[in-house]
C-alpha positions as CSV (number, residue, x, y, z in Angstrom):
1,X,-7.6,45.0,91.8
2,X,-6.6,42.3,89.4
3,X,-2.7,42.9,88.3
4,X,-1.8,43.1,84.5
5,X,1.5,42.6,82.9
6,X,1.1,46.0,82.0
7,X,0.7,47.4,85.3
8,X,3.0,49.9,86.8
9,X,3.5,47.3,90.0
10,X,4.3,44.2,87.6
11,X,7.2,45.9,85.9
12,X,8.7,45.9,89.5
13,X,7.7,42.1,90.0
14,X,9.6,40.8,86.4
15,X,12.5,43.1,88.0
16,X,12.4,41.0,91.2
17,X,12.3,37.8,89.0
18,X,15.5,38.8,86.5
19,X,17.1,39.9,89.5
20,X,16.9,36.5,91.2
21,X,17.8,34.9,87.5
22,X,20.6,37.0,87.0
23,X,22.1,36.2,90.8
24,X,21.6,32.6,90.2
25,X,24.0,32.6,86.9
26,X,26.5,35.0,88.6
27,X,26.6,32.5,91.4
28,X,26.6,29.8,89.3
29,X,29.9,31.1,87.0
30,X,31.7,32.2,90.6
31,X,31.3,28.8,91.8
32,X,34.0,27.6,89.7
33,X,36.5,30.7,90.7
34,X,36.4,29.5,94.4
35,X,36.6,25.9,94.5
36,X,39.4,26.8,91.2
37,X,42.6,25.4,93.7
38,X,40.4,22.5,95.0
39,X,39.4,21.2,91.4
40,X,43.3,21.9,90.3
41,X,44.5,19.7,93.0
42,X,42.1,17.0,92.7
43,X,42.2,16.7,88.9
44,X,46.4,17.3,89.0
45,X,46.3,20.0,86.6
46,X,48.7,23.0,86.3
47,X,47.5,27.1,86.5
48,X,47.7,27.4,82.6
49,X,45.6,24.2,82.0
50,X,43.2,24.9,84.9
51,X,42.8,28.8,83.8
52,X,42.1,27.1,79.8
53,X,38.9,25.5,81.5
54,X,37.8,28.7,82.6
55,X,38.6,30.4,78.9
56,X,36.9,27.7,77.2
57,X,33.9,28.6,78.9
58,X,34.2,31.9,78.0
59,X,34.4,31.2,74.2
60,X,32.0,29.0,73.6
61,X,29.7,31.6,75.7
62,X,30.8,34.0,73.2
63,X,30.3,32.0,70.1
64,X,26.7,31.2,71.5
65,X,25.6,34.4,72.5
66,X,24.4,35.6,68.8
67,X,22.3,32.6,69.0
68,X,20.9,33.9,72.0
69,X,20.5,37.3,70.7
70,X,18.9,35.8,67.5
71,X,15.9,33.8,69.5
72,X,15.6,37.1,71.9
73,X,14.5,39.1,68.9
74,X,12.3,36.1,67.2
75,X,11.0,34.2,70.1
76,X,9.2,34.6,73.9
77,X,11.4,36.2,75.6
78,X,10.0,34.9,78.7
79,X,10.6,31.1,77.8
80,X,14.1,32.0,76.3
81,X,15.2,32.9,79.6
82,X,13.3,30.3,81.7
83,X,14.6,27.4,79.6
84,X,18.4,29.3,79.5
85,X,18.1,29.2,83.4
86,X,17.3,25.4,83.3
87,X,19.8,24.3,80.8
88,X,22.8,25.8,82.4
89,X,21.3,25.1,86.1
90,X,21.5,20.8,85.1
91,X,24.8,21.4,83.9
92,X,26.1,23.0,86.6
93,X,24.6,20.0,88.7
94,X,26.2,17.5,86.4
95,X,29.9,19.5,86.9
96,X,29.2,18.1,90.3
97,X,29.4,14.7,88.9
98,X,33.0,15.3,87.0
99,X,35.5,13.1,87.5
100,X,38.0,14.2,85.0
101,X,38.8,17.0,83.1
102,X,37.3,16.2,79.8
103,X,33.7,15.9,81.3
104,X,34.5,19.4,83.3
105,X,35.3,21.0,80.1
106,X,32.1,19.8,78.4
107,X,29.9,20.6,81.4
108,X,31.4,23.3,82.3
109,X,32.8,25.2,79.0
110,X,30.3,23.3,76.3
111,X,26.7,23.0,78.1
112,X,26.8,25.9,81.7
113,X,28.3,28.3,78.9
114,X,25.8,27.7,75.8
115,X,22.8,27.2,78.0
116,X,24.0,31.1,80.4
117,X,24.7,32.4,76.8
118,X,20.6,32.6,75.9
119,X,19.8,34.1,78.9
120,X,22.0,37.9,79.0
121,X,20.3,39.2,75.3
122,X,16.5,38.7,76.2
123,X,16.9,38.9,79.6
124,X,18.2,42.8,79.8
125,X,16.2,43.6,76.4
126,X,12.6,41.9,78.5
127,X,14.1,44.4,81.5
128,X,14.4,47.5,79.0
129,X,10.4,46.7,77.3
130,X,9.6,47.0,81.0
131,X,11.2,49.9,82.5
132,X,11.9,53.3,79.8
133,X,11.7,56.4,81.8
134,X,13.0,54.0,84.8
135,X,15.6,52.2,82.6
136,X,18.4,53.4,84.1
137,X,17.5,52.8,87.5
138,X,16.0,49.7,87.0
139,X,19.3,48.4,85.0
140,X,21.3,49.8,88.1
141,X,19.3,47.3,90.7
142,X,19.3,44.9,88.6
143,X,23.3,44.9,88.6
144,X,23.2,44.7,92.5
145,X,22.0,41.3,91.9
146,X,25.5,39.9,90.0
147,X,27.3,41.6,93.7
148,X,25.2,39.5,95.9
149,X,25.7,36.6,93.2
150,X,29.6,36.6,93.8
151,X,29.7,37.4,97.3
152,X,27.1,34.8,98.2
153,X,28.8,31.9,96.2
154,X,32.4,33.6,97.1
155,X,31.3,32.6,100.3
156,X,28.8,29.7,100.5
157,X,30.5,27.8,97.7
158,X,33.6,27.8,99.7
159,X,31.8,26.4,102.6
160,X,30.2,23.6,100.6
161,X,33.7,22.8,99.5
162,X,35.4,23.2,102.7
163,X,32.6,20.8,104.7
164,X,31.5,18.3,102.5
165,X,34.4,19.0,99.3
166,X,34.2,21.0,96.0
167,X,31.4,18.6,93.6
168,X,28.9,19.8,96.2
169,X,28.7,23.3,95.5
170,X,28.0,22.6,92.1
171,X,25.4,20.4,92.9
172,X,23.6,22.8,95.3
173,X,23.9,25.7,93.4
174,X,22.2,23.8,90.3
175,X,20.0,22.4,92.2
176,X,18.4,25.7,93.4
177,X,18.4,27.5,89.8
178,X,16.1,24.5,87.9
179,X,13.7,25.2,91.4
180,X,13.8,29.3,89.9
181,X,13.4,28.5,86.7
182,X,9.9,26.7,87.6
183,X,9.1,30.4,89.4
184,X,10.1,32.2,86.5
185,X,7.7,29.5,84.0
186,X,4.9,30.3,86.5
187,X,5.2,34.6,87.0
188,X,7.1,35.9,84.3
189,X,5.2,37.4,81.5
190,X,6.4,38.7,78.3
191,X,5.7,42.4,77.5
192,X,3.8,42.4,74.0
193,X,5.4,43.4,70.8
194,X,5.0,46.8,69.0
195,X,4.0,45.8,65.8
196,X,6.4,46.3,62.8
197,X,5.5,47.3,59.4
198,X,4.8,44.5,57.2
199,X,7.9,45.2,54.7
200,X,10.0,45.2,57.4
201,X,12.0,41.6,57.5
202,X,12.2,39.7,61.0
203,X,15.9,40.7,62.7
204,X,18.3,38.1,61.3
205,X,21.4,36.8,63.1
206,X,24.2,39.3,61.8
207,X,21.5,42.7,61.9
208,X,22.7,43.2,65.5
209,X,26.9,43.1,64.1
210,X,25.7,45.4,61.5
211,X,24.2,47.6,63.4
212,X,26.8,47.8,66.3
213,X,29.9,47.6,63.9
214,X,28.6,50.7,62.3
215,X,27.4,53.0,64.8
216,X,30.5,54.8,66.3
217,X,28.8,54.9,69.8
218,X,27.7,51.4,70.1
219,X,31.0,50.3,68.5
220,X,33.1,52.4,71.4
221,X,31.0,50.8,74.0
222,X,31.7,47.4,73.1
223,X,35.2,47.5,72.8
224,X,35.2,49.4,76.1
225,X,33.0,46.4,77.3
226,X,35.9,44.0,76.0
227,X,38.0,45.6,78.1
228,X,36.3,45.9,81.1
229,X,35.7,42.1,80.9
230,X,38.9,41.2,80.4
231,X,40.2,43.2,83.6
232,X,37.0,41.3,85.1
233,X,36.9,38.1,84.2
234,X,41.0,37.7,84.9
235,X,40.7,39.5,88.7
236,X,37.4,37.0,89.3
237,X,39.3,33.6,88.2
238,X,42.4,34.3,89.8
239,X,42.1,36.5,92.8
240,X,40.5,33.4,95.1
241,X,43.5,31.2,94.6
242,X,46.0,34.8,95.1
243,X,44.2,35.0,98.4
244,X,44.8,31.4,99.3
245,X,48.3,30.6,98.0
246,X,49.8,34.7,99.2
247,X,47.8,34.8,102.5
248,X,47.3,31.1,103.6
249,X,43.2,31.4,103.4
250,X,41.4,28.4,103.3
251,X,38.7,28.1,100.5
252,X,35.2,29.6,102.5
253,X,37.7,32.9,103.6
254,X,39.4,33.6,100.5
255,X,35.8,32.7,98.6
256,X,34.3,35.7,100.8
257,X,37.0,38.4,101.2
258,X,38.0,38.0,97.4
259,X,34.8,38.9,96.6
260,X,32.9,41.1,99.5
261,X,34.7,44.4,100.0
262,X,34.9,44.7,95.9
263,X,31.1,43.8,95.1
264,X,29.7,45.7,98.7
265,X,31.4,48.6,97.3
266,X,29.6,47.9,93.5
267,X,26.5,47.8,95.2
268,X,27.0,51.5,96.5
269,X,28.3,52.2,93.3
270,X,26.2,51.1,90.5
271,X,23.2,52.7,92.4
272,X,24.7,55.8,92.8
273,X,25.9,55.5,88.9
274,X,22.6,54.7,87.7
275,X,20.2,57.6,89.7
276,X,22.8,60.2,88.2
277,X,22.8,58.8,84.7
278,X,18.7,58.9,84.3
279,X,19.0,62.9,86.3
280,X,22.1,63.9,84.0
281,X,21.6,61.8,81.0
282,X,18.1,63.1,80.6
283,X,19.6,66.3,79.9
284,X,22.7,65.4,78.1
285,X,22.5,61.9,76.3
286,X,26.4,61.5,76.3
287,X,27.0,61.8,80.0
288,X,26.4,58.0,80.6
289,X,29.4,57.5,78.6
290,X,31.1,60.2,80.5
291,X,30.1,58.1,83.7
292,X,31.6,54.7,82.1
293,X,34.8,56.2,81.0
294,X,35.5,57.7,84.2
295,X,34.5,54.4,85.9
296,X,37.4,52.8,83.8
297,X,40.0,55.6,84.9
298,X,39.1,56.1,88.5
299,X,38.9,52.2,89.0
300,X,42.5,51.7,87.3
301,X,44.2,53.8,90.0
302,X,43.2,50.9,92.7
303,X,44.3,48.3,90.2
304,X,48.0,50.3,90.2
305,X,48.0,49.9,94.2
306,X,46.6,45.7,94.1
307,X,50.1,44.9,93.1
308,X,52.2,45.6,96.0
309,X,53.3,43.7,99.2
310,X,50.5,45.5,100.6
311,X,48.6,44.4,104.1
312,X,45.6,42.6,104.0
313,X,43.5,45.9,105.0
314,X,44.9,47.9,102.4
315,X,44.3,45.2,99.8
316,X,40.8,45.3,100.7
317,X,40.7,49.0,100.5
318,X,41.6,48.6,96.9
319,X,39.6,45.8,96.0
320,X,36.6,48.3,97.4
321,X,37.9,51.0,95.4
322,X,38.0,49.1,92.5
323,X,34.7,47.7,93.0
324,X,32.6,51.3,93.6
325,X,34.0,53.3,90.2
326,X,33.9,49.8,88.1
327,X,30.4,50.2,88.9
328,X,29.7,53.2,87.1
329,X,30.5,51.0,84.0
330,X,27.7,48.5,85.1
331,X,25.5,50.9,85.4
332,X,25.0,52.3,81.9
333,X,26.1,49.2,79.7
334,X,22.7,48.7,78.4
335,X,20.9,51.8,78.7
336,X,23.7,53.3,76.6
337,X,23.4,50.4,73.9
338,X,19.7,50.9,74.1
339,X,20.2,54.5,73.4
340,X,21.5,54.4,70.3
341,X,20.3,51.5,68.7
342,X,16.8,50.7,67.6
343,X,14.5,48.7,70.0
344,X,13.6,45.6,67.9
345,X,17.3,44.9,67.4
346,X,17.9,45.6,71.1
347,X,18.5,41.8,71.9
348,X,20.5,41.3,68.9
349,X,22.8,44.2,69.7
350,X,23.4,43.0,72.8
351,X,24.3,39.5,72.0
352,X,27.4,41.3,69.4
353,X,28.3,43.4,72.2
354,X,28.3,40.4,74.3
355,X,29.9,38.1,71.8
356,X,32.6,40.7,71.2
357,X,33.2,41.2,75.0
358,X,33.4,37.4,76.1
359,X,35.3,36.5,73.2
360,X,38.4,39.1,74.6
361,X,37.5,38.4,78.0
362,X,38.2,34.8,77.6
363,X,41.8,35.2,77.2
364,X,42.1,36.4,80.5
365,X,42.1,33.5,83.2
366,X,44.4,31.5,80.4
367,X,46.9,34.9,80.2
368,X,47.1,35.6,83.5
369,X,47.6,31.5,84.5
370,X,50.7,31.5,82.1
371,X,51.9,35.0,83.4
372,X,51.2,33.9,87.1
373,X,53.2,31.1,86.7
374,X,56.0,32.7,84.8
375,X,56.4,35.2,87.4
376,X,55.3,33.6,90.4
377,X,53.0,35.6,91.2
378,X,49.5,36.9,90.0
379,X,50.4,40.6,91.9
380,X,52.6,41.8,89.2
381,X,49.5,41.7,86.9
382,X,47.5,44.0,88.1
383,X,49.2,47.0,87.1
384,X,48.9,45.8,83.1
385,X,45.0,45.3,83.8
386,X,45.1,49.0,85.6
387,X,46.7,50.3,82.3
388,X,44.2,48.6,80.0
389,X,41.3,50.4,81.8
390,X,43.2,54.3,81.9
391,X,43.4,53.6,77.8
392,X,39.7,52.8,76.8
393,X,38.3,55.1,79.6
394,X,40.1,58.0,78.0
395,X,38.8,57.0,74.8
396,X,35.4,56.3,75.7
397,X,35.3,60.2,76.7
398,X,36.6,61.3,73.2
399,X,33.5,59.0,71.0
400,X,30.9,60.4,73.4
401,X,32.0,63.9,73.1
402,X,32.4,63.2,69.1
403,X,29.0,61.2,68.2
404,X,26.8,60.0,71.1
405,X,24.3,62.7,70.5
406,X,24.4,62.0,66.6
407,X,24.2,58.6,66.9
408,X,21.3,59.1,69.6
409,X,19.3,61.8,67.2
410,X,19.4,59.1,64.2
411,X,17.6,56.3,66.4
412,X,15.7,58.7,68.6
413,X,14.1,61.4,66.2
């Protein structure tokens, strides 16, 4: 039987091929987090200046995201993420090649950020055309793929570095994302449009602001998002270098532990997360929100406990901890977006979300390096990250409770 890009098996398959995309550019941004103390050392630069690379990145990531969004809505969404995955895969090969910090903020911050920030918008809305009474699920697996993404360049990145020194895990890692992109030019197929009435204007950049801005749902979501980014993107910059410089790891070990127990634990999680929200949330829209919030709150306890002078076993009981319930915010980021916004702006909408998230989450690695080396020590963090979590996961329950299913009904019906 000849296989169509319609089938019910080839939905599965452009799965397969985003979750192999979306590993590569987790790998790709974790890459930096573990070789962070080599590239410090080698370039003589302090935390504060070193953690500013990584919040550079972030910004200009979030500044090019609506542009991603925009070409997600208007172009192939197919060659938008085949060509983001190609860009940001020669920059991460020319990082290799930096030999000062001026060419590492370029290729790092400027090009590996711009070219990653295309992909996210039409990569999950291409997932969502796919998969609709699967969405859920099919979001949920797709997630697994950022946990392997971490704990496989946590660890093999660390290895490169360790054996034959840090430029070569940028080189490697690049090196094996332009060889998926060629995959993804060669299978992946782009689901056709529905057409759109002919008054109806093509999606312009801002339509996706307007429409997140003003729905209360959507707007809750993405300010929960910036928060759980900022808790995210500050634990995965700094936690490598806490684990070397508190517990005398060398690079490969604190690579694989920092990231392992937390992202074996997601894995459980987020697939646990996503099979209740399509059972409950089929019933009762506003329970996917229910699931995030609680994520937020449960996860924060652990984040209380990271802080301590703890043993290494109960350190990685809390980084698993942490890892399962922030899961059951992974799990329903975009099928709740997707809920209550309309479908053709579903890329645009996720690039403000996106934007908005990564342009808060960028503060992070720069914060936390000044407050690390204020205090001495990145432990006496964790609880302030905890208490961000407990405060948007408590108001994420009260906007789901208040308009999720009004907000659904006025996309929906």
């Amino acid at each position: 039987m000849k296989k169509n890009s319609n089938s019910g098996y080839y939905k599965w398959e452009v799965l397969a091929l985003l979750w192999v995309a979306y590993l590569l550019n987790q790998a790709d941004r974790q890459v930096f987090n573990t070789v962070l103390p080599a590239i410090r050392d080698a370039l003589q630069l302090t935390d504060t200046s070193v953690g500013l690379i990584a919040t550079v990145f972030n910004l200009f990531y979030a500044l090019m995201v609506p542009l991603g969004g925009w070409a997600g809505d208007r172009f192939s969404r197919k060659w938008v993420t085949t060509l983001s995955i190609l860009f940001w895969s020669v920059a991460t090969m020319f990082t290799g090649l930096a030999n000062g910090v001026v060419m590492l903020v370029l290729m790092r911050s400027v090009a590996t950020g711009g070219g990653e920030a295309f992909f996210g918008p039409a990569n999950y809305s291409l997932l969502g055309q796919y998969h609709t009474d699967t969405r859920a699920r099919a979001m949920s697996i797709h997630q697994t793929s950022y946990y392997v993404g971490v704990i496989l360049a946590g660890w093999l990145a660390g290895k490169i570095a360790d054996s034959l020194g840090w430029k070569y895990s940028f080189i490697i890692f690049g090196g094996v994302g332009i060889l998926w992109a060629l995959v993804m030019a060669l299978r992946l197929k782009d689901m056709p449009r529905p057409q759109e009435p002919r008054q109806e204007a093509k999606p312009g950049i801002l339509d996706g602001f307007k429409t997140v801005f003003t729905t209360p749902t959507a707007l809750m979501l993405t300010l929960g998002f910036s928060a759980f980014i900022f808790v995210i993107t500050g634990y995965m910059t700094w936690v490598p270098a806490y684990l070397q410089e508190e517990f005398g790891m060398n690079q490969e070990m604190a690579g694989l532990h920092s990231m392992l127990w937390t992202y074996i634990a997601a894995f459980a999680g987020v697939l646990l997360a996503g099979t209740l929200s399509d059972k409950l949330g089929a019933k009762d829209h506003k329970v996917r929100m229910y699931i995030q919030g609680a994520g937020l709150i449960l996860g924060a306890i652990f984040l209380f406990f990271m802080g301590g002078k703890s043993a290494l076993w109960v350190l990685y009981l809390c980084f698993a901890g942490w890892g399962f319930f922030r899961a059951f915010f992974d799990a329903n980021i975009y099928t709740v977006l997707y809920d209550v916004t309309p479908a053709r702006l579903h890329a645009s909408c996720s690039s403000a979300m996106i934007m908005t998230g990564f342009a808060v989450g960028a503060l992070a690695p720069v914060i936390l390096g000044a407050l690390k080396q204020q205090m001495g020590s990145l432990s006496a963090t964790f609880p302030i990250l905890g208490l961000i979590w407990v405060v948007f996961g408590l108001c994420m329950f009260w906007v789901a409770k208040a308009a999720y299913q009004k907000d659904y009904e006025k996309v929906n019906h």
